[in-house]
N, C-alpha and C positions, 0 to 999 in steps of 0.2 A: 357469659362474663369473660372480660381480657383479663385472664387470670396469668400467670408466669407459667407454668404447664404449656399451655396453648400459644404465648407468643412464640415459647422456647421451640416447639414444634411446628408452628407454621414457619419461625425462621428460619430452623433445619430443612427443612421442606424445601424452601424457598432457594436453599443455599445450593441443596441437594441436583436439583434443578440446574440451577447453573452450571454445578459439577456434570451435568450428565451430557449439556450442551456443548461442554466445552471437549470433554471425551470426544464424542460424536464427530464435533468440525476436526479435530486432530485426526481422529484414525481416516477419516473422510480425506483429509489432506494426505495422510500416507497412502491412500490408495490413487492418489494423483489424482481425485474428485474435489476439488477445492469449494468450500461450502461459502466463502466469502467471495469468488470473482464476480460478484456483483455491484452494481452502482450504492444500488436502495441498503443492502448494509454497511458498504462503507460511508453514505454518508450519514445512517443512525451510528455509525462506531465513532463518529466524527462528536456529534450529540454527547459523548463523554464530557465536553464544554459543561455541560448543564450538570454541578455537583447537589451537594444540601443546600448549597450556597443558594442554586434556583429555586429550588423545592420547599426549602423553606424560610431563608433570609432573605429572595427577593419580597416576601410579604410583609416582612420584617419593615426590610427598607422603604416598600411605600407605605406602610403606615407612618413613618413619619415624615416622607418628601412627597408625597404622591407618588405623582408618575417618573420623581427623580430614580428608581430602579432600571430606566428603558435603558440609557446609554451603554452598560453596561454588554447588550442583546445589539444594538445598533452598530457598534465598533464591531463584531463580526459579518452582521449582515453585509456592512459595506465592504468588508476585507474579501467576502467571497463575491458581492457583484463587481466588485471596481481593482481590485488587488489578486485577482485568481494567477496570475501568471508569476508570482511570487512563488507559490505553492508546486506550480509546475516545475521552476527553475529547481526549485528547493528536492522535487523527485526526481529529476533529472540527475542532479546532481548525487544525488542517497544510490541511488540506482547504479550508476556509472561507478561508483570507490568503494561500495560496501562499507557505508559510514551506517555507522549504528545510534546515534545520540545528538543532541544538541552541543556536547563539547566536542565530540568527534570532527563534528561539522567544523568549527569552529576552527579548533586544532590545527585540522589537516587542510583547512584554505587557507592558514599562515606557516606554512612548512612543516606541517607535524608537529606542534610543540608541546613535550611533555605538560612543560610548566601552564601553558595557556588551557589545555584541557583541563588540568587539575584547578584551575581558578574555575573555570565554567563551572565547573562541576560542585567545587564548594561551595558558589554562585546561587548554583540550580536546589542545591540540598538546604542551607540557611533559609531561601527566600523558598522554598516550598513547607517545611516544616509546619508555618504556620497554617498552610492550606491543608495540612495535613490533620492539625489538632482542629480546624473547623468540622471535619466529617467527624470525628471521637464525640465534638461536643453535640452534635447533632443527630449523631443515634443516639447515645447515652441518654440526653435529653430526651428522648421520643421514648426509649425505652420504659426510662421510669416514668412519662407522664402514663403509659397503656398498664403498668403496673399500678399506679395508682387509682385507677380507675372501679368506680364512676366517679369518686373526687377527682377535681382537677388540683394538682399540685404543685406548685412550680419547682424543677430538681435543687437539691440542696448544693452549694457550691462544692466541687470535688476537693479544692483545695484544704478544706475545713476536717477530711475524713481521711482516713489512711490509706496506701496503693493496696492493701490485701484486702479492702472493705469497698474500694472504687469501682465501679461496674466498667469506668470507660475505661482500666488496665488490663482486662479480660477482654472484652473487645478489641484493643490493637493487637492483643497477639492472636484471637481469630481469626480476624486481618490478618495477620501475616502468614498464618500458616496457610487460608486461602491462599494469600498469592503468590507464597512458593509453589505451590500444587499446580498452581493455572502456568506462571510465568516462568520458571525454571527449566521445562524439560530439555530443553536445549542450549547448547555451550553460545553456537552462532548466530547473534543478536540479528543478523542482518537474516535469517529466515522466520516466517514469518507465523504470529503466534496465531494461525486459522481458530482453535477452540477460543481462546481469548475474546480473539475478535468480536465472533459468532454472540460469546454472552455476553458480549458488552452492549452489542446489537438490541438483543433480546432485552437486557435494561433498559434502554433506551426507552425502546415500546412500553417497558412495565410502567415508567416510572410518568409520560406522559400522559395513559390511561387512567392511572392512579388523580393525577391533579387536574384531569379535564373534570373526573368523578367526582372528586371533591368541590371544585369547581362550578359546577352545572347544579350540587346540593345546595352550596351557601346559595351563588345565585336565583335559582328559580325554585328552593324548596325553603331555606329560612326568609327568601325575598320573593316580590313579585319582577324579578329581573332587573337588568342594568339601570333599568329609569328608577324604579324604585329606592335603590341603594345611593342612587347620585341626588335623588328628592332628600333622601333623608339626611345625608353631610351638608348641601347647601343650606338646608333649614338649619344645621348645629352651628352655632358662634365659634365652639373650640376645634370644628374639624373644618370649617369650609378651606381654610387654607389649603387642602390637601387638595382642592378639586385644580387649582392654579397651574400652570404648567412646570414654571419656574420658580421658587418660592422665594428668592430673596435674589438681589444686582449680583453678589455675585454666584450664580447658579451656573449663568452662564460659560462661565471658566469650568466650575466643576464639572459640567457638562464634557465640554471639550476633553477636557481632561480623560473623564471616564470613558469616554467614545477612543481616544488615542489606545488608551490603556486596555480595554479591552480587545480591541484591533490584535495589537501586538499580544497581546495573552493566546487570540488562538492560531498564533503562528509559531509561538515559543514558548509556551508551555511545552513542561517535557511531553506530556501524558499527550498533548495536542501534534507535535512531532511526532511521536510515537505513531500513536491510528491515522494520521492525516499523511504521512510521508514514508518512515519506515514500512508501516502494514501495509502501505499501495500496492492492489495487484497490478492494476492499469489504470495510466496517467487517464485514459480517457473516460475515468469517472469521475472525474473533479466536472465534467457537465452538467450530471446529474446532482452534485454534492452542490454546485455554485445556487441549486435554487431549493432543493429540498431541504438541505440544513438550515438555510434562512426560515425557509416554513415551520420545520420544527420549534424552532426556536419562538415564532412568531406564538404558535399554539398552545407551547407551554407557558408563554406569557399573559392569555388572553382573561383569566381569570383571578391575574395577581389580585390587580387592585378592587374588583369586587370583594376578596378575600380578605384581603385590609381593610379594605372601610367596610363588611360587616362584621367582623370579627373587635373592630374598636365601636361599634354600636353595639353589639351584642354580650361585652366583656365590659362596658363602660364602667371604672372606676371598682375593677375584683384583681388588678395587678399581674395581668394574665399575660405574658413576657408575647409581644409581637410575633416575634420567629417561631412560634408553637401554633399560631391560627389555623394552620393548614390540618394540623393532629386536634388540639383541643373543640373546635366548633364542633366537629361529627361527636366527637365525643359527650360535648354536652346534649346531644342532642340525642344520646344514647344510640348512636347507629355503629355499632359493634362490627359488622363487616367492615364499612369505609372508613372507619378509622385502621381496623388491622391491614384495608389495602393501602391504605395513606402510608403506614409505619412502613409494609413493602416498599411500596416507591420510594421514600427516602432511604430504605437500606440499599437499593439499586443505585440511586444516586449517590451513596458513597460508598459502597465496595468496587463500584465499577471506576471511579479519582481515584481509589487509595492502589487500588489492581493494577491499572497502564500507569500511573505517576509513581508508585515503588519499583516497579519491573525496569522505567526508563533510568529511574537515578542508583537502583542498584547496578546497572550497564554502566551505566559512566562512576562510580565508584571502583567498582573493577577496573576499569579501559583504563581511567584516567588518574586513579589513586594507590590504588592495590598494586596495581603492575609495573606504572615505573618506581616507587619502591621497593619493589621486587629485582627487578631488574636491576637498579643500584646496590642493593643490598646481598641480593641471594643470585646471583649470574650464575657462578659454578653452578647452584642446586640443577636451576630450571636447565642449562646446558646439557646436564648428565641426566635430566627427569625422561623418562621413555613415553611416560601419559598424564599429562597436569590437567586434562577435561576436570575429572571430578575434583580437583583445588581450585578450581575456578569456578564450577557452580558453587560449591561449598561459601566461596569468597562471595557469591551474588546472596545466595540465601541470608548468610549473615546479616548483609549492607540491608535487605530485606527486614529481617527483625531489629535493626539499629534504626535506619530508618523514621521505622513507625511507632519505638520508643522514645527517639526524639520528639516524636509527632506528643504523643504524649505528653512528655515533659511539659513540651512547650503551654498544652493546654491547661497544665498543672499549674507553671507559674502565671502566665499572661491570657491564656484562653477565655475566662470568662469574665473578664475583667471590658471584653467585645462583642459586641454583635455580630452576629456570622456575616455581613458583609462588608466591618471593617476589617475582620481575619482576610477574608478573601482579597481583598484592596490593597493588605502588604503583601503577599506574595503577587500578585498582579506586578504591581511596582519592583518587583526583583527582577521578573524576568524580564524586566521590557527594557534592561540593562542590556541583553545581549542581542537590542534591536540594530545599533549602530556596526558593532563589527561583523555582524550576518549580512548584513542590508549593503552596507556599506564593500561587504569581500565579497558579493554578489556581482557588481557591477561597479567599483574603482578597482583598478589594477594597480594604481600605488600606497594600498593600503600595507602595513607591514606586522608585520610581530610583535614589534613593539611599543604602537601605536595600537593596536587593540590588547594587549598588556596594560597598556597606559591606563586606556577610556574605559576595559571594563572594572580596576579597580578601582578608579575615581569613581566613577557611577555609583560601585559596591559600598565605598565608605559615606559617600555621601546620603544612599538611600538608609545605610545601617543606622547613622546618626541622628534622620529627621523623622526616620519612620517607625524601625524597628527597637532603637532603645525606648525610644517613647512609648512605647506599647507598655515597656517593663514597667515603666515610671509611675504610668496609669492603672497598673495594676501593685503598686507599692515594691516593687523589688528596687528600683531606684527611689533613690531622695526626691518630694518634688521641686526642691530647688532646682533640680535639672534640669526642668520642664521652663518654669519662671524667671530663673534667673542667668540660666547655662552654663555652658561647661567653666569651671573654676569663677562661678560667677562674675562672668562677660557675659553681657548683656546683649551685645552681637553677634553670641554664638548661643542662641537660646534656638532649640532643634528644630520648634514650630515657626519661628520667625528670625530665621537664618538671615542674618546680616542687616536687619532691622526690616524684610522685606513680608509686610501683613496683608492682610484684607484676603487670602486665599487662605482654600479648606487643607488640608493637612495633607493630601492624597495631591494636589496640585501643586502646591508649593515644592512637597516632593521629587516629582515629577519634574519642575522647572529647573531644581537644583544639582541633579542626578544629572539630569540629562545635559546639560549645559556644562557640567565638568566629564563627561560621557563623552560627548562630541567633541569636545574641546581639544582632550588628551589623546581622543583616537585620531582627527586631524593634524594636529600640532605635531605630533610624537611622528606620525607617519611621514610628512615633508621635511623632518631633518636628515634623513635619509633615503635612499634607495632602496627599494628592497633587493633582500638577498635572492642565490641562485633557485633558494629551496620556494623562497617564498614567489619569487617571480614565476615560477615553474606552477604551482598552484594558482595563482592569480590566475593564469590562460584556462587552466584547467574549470574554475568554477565561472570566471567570467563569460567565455563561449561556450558554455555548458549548453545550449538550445543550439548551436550550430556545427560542436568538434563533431568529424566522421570518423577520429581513428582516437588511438592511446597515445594521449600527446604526453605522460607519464613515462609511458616505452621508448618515445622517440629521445627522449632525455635522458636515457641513462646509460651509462658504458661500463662497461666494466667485466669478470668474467664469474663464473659460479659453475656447480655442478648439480645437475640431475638430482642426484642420490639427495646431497645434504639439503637441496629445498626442502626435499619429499620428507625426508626425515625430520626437517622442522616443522613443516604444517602438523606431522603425524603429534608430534608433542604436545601439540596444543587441543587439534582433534581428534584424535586416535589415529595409530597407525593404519586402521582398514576402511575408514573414510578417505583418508588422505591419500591414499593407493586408490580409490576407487575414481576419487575427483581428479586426479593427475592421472588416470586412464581415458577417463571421459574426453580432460582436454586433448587428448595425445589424439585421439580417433576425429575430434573437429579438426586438428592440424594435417590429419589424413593420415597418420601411424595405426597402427596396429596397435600397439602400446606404448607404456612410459618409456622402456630401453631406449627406441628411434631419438627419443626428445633430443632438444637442442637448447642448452640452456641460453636461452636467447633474451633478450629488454622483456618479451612478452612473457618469458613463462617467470621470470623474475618478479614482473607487474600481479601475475597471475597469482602466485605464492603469496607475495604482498597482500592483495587485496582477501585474500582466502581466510589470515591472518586476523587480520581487520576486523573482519566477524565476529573474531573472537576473542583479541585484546585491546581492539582498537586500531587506529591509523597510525598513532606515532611510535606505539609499541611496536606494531607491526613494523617500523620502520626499524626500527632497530633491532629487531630480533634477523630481519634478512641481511640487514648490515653486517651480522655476522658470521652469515656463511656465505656471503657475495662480494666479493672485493668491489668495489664502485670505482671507477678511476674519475677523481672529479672536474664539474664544469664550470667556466670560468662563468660569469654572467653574462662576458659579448658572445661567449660560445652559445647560450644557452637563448640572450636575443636573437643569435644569427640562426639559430637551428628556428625559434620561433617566427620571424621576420619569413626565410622560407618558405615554411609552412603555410603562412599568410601571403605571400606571392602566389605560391604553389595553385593557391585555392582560387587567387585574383585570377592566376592565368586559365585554371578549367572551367572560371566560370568565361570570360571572354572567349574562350575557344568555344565552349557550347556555346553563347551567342553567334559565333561567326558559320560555327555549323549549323547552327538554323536559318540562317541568314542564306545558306550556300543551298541547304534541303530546300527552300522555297524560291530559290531562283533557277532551279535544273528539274522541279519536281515533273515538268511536263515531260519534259525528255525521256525521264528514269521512268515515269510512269509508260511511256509507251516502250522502252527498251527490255522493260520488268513484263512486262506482256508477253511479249517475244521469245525470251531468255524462258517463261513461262510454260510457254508452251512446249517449249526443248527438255527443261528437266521434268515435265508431267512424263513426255513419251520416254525419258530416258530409264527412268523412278518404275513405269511402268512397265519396262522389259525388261528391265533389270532384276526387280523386289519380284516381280508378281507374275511372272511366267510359267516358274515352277509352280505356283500355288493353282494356276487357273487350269493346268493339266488337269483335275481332281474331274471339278466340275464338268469340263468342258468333256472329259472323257467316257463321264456319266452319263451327259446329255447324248454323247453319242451313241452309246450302249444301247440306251435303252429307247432312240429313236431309232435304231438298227433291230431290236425287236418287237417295235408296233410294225413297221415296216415290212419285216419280213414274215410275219405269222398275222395276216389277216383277219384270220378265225380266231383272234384268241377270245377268252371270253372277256367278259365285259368287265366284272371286277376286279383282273388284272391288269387291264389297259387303264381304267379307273386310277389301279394302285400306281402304276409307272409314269403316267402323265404328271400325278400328285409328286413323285420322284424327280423330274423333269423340271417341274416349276418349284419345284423345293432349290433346285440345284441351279437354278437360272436366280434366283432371288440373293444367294450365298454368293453367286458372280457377279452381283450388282453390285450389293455390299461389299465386298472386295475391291470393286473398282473404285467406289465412293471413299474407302478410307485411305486409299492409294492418294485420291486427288486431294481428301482434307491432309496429310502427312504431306504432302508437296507444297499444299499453300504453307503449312507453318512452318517450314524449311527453308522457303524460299523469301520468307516475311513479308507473303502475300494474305496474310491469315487475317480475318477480323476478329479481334479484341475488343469486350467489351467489361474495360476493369471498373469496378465498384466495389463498394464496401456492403460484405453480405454476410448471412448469418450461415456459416459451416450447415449445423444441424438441420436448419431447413431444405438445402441440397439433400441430405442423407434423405430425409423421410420421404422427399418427390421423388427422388431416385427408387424407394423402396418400391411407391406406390405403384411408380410406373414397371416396376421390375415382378410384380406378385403373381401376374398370371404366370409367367415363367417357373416359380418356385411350388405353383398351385398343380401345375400339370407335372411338375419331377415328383410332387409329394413330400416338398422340403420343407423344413421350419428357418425362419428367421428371426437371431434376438439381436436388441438394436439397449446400447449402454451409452445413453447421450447424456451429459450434463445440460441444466435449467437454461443457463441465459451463457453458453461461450463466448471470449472474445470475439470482435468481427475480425476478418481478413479481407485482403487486397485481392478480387477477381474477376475474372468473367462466369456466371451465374451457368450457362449455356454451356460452356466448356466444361466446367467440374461437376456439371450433368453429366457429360458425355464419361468423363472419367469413372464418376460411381456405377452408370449402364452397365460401362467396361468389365467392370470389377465385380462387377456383380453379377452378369450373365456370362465370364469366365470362371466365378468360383461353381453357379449350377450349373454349369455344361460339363461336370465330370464326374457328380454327385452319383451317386447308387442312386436308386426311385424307391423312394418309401422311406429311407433310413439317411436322407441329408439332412444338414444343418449347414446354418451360415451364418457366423455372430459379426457385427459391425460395430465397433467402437470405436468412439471420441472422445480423445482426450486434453489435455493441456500441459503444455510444457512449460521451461523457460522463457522461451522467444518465439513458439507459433503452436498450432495444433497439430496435432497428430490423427490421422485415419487409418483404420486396421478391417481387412475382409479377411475373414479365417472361415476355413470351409474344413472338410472331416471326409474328403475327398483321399485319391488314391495321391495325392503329393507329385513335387515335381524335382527328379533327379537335380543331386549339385552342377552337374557340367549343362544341364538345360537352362539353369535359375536368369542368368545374363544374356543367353541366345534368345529367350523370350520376348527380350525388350526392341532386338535389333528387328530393321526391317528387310534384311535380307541375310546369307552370310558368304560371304566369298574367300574359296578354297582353292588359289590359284587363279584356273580360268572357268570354274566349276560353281558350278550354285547349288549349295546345300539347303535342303527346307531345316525349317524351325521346325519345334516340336510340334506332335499333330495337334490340331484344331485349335493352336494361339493365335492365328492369324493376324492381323495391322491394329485389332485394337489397341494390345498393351502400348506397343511403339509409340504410339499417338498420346495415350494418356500418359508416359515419361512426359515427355515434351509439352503437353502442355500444363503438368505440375512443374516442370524447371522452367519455363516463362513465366511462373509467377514466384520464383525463387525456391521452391520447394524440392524434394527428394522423392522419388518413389521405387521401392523396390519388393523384394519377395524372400520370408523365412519358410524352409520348407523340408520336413525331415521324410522321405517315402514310406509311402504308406501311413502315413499320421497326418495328412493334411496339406493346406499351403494359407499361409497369411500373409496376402500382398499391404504394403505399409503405402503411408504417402502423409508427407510434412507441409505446412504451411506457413509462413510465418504472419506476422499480426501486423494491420495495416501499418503502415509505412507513421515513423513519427510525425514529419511535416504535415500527415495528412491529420492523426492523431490531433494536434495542438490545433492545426485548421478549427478543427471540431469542437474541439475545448471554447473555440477563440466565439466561436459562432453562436455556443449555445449560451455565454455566459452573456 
């Protein structure tokens, strides 16, 4: 029996689960193991698309249009095969400012504007609420149909009963306390929530298994399959219309409409922004996302409409609300599992909307709301606050439980008064309001500030008035005069048939009206002026976003600042021992030692900035460094000229590369035979020089001990045996020496063959292992190997960072003790490339050795000094051919505790990235 007991406990369970997945990918992520840089769960993390709204209102839907539910599912498919490079521009961009939110974006590509963010923002939070009160109605709903169970009962309207008697008020603050738990732990919006992600993933899968099962019951267990259920509607008078494509002239528009509409949904949606752009590890899984989220999507659709039309055959004329067929059918049917996995899947399908859609708009109520009222109001405080971290999670928590008692409300007043896919259809239409100044400050540079001011609150009023007060209307909290006769009744401003203009569905008319004062105001408003320096400055910055090579941010600001007072403002916002730690880091990429060295420079200004940003935003950020930064400011020609420039700059390197390539294939024969010659001179030079001293070793062994076969004829046989073996031991050690002599000549002299491709790190390690084991077999060493599942790729030649791992590897056992070595190899992931680590438990290597190791010879006057014994040409060779591929390699090593040689990668090259992107989609 689905008794309350038993749901209460499977749902704990369920929730529980979650909770432990999400721990997992977190501390996974603290230990620099990232359980998300994968393709296959970012694009299930993407599948957060799919709410109750799919799960159980697209059944809803084609029970009464048909197959009117597709468009819906069809505006994303085609946004990821036809529109992908929208998404990429969009992570480019996220990536580059440390922009945390959809008003962020928005904001900080028209100059940082408090005021534009805070409209997005209240934008984003109005026009989601109601997708908010759609998940409440939709467990709630689920909940009490499994409570009522074996009767089917349809839930009593919430409105009708009090909030301490409502089950769906208990529920949003479950909700919410979930998703402070999940979505809080951190201040800096722009890092990324890996547990989150991981169970958002893991929904994904619950929630598509849950309704193929259901699915696959109605179909092939209450029916004899597809044919069957389509025999049975064409035989009904009152259902065949459902089998039609289009049900009525105008469909067609609604169609369009819904195909627009959801397009734009899952590019701007917060919760869609969120997993799709913010959570990006790497841009180059939008390949894999461009075809597998379509598929999902495809699969969780494939059994809508058998579920509709057997659930309106099977329910015919018992009043059995459409949206419940997916729970009710097993139900009646007494299948006690698949209804309890049913009631999962839909709880997956909305804790996973209510979780990334409250985390994204509790970010932008902080960034965009909380703080520049802060800021206006409370300066002093926050200027003399030493650590405001925990006021400003406090401030997201909250917007968190406000949030989702808005959510509430709303379903209080207007919620059930809808269908779950008319709920879903007004916030659709909110956010596709912030399609014109995204789109639009993507790629026009004379869009301005006040021209997307303009268009998104025309947009906003006009959507408020056709779509969203109607809702109230329809559900009695307005007069229906408002509806019939319109505002102050005029009859030209009646909200469904705005301006006398009919024959369109309410979702389209919307749509034409919005969007048309949307456009209008964001065009109109932007060509009565120029834009400003702030804003021209931004224009470049998100318009060449696929092409800038440097911080065209930096290159625009003058002014002077200190060290200390950055540091001490980042520390206020993130703590003072983050902020030291990160302002250390940058100091050691600039080539300091530490903060002291720094230079308060445009970059470490930008840098401060951007750090900021994280964690109150882009315009807050702006102003909070405005006031330890004096800026001295730029006129607009200064600010074209400086960008004009810049745009030269790039004209003239790239016609100078053309003209050197031009020049390389007209002299190549010459160089090539001159490079021969020249060749041969630094082989012999390289080789008297480096490798003299070294070959004394050998050469003086071999003489040795051909001086005592020699001279003692009689010796016995097993000594002659042992010295011959000696002999060619040390003739083999002079080969090798010579060979690494002449490959360190070729890539000195950039005679070296290269062959770069995009390869898998970790598959290097394990061939290198392989071919490395007899070695480790005969010292009587162990080796353990700490590799992540699926690493990004990098930029190489496969051959060469073989030779390197050899290197590294038969350096760390050639010093090992016999019987008691070890050798650990890990792989990690950084920022911007991979990292390789060989640590051995070896006798270590003195500090004044650590650098002499790498050189290939050393000279002391007119003196040649040897390296340390038996490092011989390999390390040199594998520096060099880690910094041909832009990487680092060096060595930590404390005596007698070991040595662990590093070496850095970085991740293929972007143009080749987007190549890839460009190919697969």
């Amino acid at each position: 029996m689905l008794e309350a007991p038993v749901v209460i406990a499977v749902s704990l369970c369920y929730l529980g689960l979650l909770f432990a997945v999400a721990w997992w990918g977190d501390k996974r992520a603290d230990q620099g193991k990232s359980i998300i840089a994968n393709p296959t769960i970012y694009a299930l993390s993407m599948a957060v698309y799919c709410t109750t709204w799919t799960f159980y209102g697209s059944v809803g839907r084609a029970a009464v249009s048909g197959i009117g539910f597709l468009p819906v599912y069809l505006g994303p498919t085609l946004v990821m095969a036809l529109g992908w490079f929208l998404l990429l521009k969009m992570i480019r961009i996220v990536k580059a400012n440390r922009i945390t939110s959809i008003a962020d974006f928005i904001s900080s590509r028209y100059g940082k504007s408090h005021l534009l963010g805070g409209l997005v923002t209240i934008i984003a939070v109005v026009g989601i609420i109601p997708y908010i009160a759609l998940q409440l109605k939709a467990v709630s709903s689920s909940v009490s149909l499994l409570l009522s169970y074996p009767d089917i009962v349809m839930p009593d309207r919430s409105a009708t009963m009090s909030v301490a008697a409502d089950m769906s008020f208990y529920i949003a603050l479950i909700l919410a306390a979930f998703t402070i738990v999940f979505g809080t732990r951190h201040l800096d919006a722009t890092e990324r929530h890996e547990g989150m992600v991981a169970a958002i993933a893991l929904e994904s899968g619950v929630k598509l298994v849950a309704f193929l099962a259901v699915g696959g019951f109605v179909t092939y267990g209450l029916y004899d399959g597809f044919g069957d259920i389509f025999e049975h509607i064409t035989t009904n008078p009152e259902l065949r219309h459902l089998a039609t494509a289009i049900p009525s002239g105008a469909g067609y528009t609604g169609w369009f409409s819904l195909i627009v509409l959801s397009g734009m949904a899952v590019l701007f949606l917060p919760r869609q922004f969120q997993v799709a752009v913010v959570e990006n590890v790497n841009e180059a899984h939008l390949k894999r996302a461009a075809w597998l989220f379509p598929l999902y999507l495809l699969l969780i659709n494939i059994f809508v409409l058998p579920i509709a039309l057997g659930g309106l055959l099977h329910f015919a004329g018992q009043g059995v609300d459409a949206d419940t067929f997916v729970l009710t059918l097993p139900m009646s049917q007494r299948q006690e599992g698949l209804a309890l996995l049913v009631f999962i899947g839909g709880l997956s399908a909305a804790t996973g909307m209510v979780i990334v859609e409250t985390i994204a708009l509790s970010t932008m109520v902080c960034n965009d709301l909380v703080m520049p009222l802060l800021l206006r109001h409370k300066r002093m405080a926050i200027e003399e606050a030493k650590d405001l971290s925990g006021v400003l999670l406090s401030i997201r928590r909250g917007a968190i439980v406000l949030i989702l008692l808005l959510g509430y409300l709303y379903f209080r007043l207007a919620g059930e008064a809808y269908a779950l896919v008319a709920i879903g259809l007004i916030s659709f239409s909110a956010v596709a309001q912030f399609a014109p100044a995204m789109i639009g400050g993507m790629y026009w540079r004379g869009g301005t500030r006040g021209g997307a001011l303009a268009g998104l609150a025309a947009g906003f009023m006009v959507w408020a008035y056709t779509l969203l007060l109607p809702s109230f209307a329809k559900s009695g909290w307005l007069p229906d005069e408002f509806l019939t006769q319109g505002l102050f009744g005029i009859e030209l401003l009646r909200p469904q048939q705005l301006f006398g203009l009919g024959g369109f569905d309410e979702i389209s008319h919307c749509l034409f009206w919005s969007f048309l004062a949307n456009i209008g105001a964001y065009v109109g408003v932007s060509l009565l002026r120029p834009p400003m320096v702030a804003e021209a400055t931004q224009a470049t910055v998100f318009v060449d976003a696929l092409k800038n090579n440097g911080p065209v941010g930096a290159a625009l600001w003058r002014g002077r600042a200190k060290v200390s007072d950055l540091q001490e403002l980042v520390g206020r916002f993130l703590g003072p021992t983050r902020a030291q730690t990160l302002f250390v880091a940058y100091a050691r990429r600039r080539g300091h030692a530490d903060g002291v060295m720094l230079e308060a420079d445009a970059q470490l200004v930008q840098f401060a900035e951007s750090l900021l940003a994280g964690a109150i935003g882009s315009a807050s950020a702006r102003v909070m460094v405005a006031s330890v930064a004096k800026e001295e400011p730029l006129s607009i020609e200064e600010v074209m000229h400086i960008l004009d420039e810049a745009s030269q700059l790039r004209t003239y390197s790239r016609e100078l590369e053309r003209k050197s390539r031009e020049l390389t294939a007209a002299t190549l024969e010459l160089q090539e035979a001159n490079e021969r010659l020249q060749e041969l001179d630094r082989v012999k030079d390289d080789i008297m020089s480096s490798v003299t001293h070294e070959l004394r070793t050998p050469l003086t062994s071999i003489r040795a001990f051909s001086e005592l076969l020699r001279d003692d004829p009689r010796m016995h046989l097993a000594d002659r045996e042992r010295f011959l073996g000696l002999i060619v031991s040390e003739a083999e050690r002079l080969t090798r020496l010579i060979n690494q002599t002449l490959d360190l000549a070729k890539i000195e002299s950039g005679r070296a063959d290269w062959n770069g491709c995009e390869l898998d790190l970790k598959e290097v390690i394990e061939q290198s292992i392989a071919a490395t084991s007899q070695l480790f077999r005969e010292k009587g060493a162990d080796v353990e190997l700490d590799l992540p599942d699926n690493p990004p790729l990098i930029l190489a030649d496969r051959d060469r960072l073989i030779q390197v791992m050899l290197n590294l590897l038969s350096n760390a056992v050639k010093f090992l003790a016999p019987g008691s070595g070890r050798v650990r190899v890990v792989l990690q992931q950084l920022a911007d490339g991979l990292e390789v680590s060989v640590a051995d438990n070896g006798p270590g290597i003195r500090a004044e050795d650590q650098q002499l190791i790498f050189e290939k010879f050393r000279q002391v006057g007119d003196t040649m000094t040897a390296k340390p014994a038996g490092t011989g040409l390999g390390l040199p060779i594998s520096r060099r051919i880690v910094e041909h591929f832009g990487g680092k390699l060096w060595v930590e090593s404390v005596p007698g505790e070991g040595a662990t040689f590093r070496f850095t990668l970085p991740f293929a090259p972007v143009r080749e990235t987007a190549v890839a992107v460009a190919e697969g989609a």
